[in-house]
N, C-alpha and C positions, 0 to 999 in steps of 0.2 A: 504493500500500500504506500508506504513512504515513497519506496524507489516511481512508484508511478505519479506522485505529487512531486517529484525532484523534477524529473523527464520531463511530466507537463511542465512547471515553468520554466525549465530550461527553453523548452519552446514559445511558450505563452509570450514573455518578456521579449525576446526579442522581437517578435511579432509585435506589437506594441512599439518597440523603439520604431520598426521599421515601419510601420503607419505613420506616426508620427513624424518620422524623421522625410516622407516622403511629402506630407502635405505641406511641411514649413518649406521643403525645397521646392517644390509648386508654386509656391506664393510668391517668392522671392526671385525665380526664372519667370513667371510670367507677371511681374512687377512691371509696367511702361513708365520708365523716366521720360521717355520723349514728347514732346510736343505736336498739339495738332497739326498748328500752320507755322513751322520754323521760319526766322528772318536773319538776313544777314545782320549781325550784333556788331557792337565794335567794342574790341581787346584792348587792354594794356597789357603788352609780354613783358614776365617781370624778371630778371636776372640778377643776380648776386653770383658776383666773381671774385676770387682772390687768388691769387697764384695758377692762375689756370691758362697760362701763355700756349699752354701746350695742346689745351683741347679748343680752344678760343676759335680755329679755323674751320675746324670739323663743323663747330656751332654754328658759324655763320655762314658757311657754305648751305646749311640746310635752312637756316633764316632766310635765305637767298633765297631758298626754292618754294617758301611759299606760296601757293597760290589765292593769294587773298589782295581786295579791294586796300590799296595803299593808304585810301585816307578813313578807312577804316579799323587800321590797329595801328598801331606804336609799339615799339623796342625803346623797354627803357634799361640799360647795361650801369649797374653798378660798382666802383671799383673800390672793393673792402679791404681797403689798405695794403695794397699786392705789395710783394717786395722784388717781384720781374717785371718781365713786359707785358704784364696786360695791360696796364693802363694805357699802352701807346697802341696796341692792337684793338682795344675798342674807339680810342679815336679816332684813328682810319675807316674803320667799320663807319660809324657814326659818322662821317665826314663825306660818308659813298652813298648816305643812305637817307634822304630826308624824314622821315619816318621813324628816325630812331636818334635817340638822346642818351647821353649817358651822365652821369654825375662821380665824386670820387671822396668816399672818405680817408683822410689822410693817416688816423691813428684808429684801430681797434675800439670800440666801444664799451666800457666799460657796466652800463646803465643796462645793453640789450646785449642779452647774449648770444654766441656763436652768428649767424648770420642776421638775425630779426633788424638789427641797424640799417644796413643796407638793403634790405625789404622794406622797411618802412621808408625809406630815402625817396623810395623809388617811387611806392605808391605813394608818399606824399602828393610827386609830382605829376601824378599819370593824369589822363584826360578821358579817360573813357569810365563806365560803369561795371564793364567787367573783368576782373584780372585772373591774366592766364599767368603759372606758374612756371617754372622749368629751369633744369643746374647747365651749370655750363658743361660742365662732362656727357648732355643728353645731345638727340639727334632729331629734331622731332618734324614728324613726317610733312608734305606739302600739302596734306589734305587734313591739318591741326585742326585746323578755326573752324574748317565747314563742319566739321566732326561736332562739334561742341555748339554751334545754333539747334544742332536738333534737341537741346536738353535744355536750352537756356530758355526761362522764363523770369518773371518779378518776381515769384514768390519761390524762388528758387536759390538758396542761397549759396550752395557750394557742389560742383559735381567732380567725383575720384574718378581717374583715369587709371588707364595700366601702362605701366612699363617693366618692361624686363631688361637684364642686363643681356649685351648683345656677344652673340660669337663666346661661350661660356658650356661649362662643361652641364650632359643629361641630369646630374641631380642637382649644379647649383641652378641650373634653370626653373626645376621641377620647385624648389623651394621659395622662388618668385613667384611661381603660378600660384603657389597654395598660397603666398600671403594675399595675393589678389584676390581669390577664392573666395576668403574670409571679408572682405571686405564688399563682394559683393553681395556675397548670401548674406552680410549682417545688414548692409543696407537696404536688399530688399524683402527685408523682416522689417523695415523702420526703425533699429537698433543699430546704430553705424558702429564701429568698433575704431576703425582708425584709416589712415588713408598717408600716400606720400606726396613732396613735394613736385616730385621731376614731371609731371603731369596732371596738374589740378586747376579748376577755374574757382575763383569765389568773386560771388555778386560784392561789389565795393560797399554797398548797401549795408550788408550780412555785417561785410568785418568794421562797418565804422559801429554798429550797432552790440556787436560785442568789444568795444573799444581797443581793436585791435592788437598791438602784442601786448597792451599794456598789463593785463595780467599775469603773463609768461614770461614776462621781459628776461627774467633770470636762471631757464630754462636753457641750457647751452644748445640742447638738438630738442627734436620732436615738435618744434612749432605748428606743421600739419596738422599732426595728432590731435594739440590740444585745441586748434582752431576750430578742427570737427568738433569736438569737445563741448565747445561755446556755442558754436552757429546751432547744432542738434538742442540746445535750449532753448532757442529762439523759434518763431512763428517761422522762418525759413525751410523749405525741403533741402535735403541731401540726395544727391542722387548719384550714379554709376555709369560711366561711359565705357563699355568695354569693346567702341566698335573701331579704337583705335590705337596704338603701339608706340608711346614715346621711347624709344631704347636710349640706353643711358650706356656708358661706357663702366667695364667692372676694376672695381680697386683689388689689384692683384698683392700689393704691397701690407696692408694689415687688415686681412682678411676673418680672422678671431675676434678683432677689435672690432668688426661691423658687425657680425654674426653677434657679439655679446651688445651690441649699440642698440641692434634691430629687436632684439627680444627680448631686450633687460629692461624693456621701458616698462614695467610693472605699476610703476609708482604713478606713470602718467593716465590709467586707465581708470574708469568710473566704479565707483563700488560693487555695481553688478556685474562688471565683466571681474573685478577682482576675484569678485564670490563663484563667478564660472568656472575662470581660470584653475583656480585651485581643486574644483573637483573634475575638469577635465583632467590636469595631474594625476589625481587621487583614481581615476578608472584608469588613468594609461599602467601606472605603477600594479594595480589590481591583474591588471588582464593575463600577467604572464602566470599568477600562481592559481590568476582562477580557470587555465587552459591546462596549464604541467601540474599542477596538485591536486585541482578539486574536476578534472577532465570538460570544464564546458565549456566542451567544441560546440560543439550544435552555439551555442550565444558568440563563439568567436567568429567562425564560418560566416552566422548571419551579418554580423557588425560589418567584418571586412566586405562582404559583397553590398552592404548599403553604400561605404565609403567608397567604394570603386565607382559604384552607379553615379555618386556625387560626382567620383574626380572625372568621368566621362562626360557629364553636365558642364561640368567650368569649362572644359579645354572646349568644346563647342563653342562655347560661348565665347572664349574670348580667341575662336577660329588657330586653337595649339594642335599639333599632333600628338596620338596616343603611341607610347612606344611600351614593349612590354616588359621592360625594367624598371618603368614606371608602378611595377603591381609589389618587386623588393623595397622601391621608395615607400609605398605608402606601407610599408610593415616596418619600417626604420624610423621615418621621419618623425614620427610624435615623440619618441628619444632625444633626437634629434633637438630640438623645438626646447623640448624640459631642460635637457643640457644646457643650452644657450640661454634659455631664460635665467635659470640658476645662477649661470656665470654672472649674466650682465646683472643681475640684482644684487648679488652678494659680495662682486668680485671689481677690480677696477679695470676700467677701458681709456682708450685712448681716442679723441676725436680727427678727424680724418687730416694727414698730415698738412692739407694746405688750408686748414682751418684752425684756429686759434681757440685755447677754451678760457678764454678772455671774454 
């Protein structure tokens, strides 16, 4: 009798997770961010550069190929106290290009930390209502802007893009999908989780009305994060662009120190994801004794083929290919993930070597 009340909820439960786990994915994949009748909008591209002599050409080579209405965006290029030649590589840029401005601060900002100075600099001075984001190490495609009127509305106050790092090995790739993943299944739950800079829009609106960095000022990275943070308080929507690919160039050089940068932000997350977080840990830790001790396969089996169905969902969506070493990743990764969170919470990192933690 027992052994038959085991069996059944070994069955029962996952059945249930996986109802469950199918209708939140329903909601979330057929979530419409887009717009009835899109219009061409007009951008401010916003930049923060510091020692980036090196990637400075790539950037504006693809600035260059935009294909958008000139007197409808601006390039605004900020020079956050380089110590090479960027600053003479954006004034040529800027000097070839009526449509783009640059400004320069001379010393590191003590008040706003890590780059937030030089974003605010920028938008101080922009002219248009929506600001588009992006690093100088990114590439971002000729078809940006048209991409992002299908999602722009008034009451729209910030939409997350995808980027992945480009020409990178199958799993550090895979580990960029899944953080995308999370961020679009959280969004289209209405529960944003977090989102990054190298490809994101926010209505000027939005960010005057959460008063910009002034909250955060002292926050060396994660600005994104916590501006999702602020705007998701506000009457503004959050939404998800996943029909376009800003690729950003990967830091080969302190590769631990991002890995513990990117998932040690604990401290930056809202008390409900705090409270998730922790017991998503507490099943990953669980699953290996409740598979090799206490034998519930039948509850592993089911788990792993929801998450599969899931990870076959995103790569559609955000048009990735399925490879099938992708099936050892998702039986790693959650290790993976807890690893690096641990690190980056407990342990010290270093911020990215052309940036200051000034």
């Amino acid at each position: 009798m027992l052994e038959n009340i085991t069996n059944f909820s070994n069955l029962i439960i996952p059945s249930i997770f996986f109802l469950g786990f199918i209708i939140l994915l329903i909601i979330s994949i057929f979530r419409n961010w887009k717009v009835a009748n899109p219009q061409d909008q007009s951008y401010s591209i916003v930049i923060a550069c510091r020692n980036e002599e090196r990637n400075l050409p790539s950037l504006f080579k693809a600035l260059e190929r935009i294909q958008y209405p000139k007197e409808k965006h601006e390039i605004i290029l900020v020079d956050d106290a380089s110590e090479d030649n960027t600053l003479n590589l954006i004034e040529e840029f800027c000097n070839k290009h009526e449509n783009a401005v640059h400004f320069q601060l001379r010393d590191k900002n003590s008040e706003y930390k890590g780059k937030k100075a030089a974003l605010k600099k920028a938008i101080e001075n922009s002219r248009f209502d929506f600001l588009l984001f992006t690093d100088a190490d990114c590439i971002p495609p000729y078809n940006w802007l048209n991409s992002f009127n299908d999602y722009i509305s008034n009451d729209v106050g910030m939409i997350v893009g995808y980027s992945p790092e480009k020409d990178v090995s199958l799993f550090r790739n895979f580990t960029q999908m899944m953080s995308a993943s999370i961020y679009f299944y959280t969004i289209g739950l209405g529960i944003p989780f977090s989102s990054h800079g190298r490809n994101l829009a926010i209505n000027k609106n939005a960010f005057k009305e959460v008063e910009g960095f002034e909250k955060i000022k002292q926050h060396t990275c994660g600005e994104d994060k916590q501006l999702l943070n602020l705007i998701k308080k506000t009457k503004y929507k959050i939404a998800y662009n996943s029909d376009i690919k800003v690729f950003t160039k990967p830091n080969t050089t302190n590769y631990i120190d991002q890995q513990k940068r990117r998932y040690g932000q604990f401290g930056l997350s809202s008390p409900f994801y705090k409270f998730l977080s922790i017991l998503v840990c507490l099943l990953y830790l669980y699953i290996p004794f409740g598979v090799f001790i206490w034998n519930q396969w039948i509850a592993f089996i089911s788990y792993f083929v929801f998450f599969l169905f899931y990870w076959i969902i995103i790569l559609i969506k955000h048009k990735e290919r399925f490879y099938l070493v992708h099936i050892i990743f998702l039986l790693f990764y959650p290790y993976y993930l807890i690893f690096f969170s641990l690190m980056g919470i407990i342990g010290k990192w270093q911020w990215k070597e052309r940036m200051d933690n000034s």
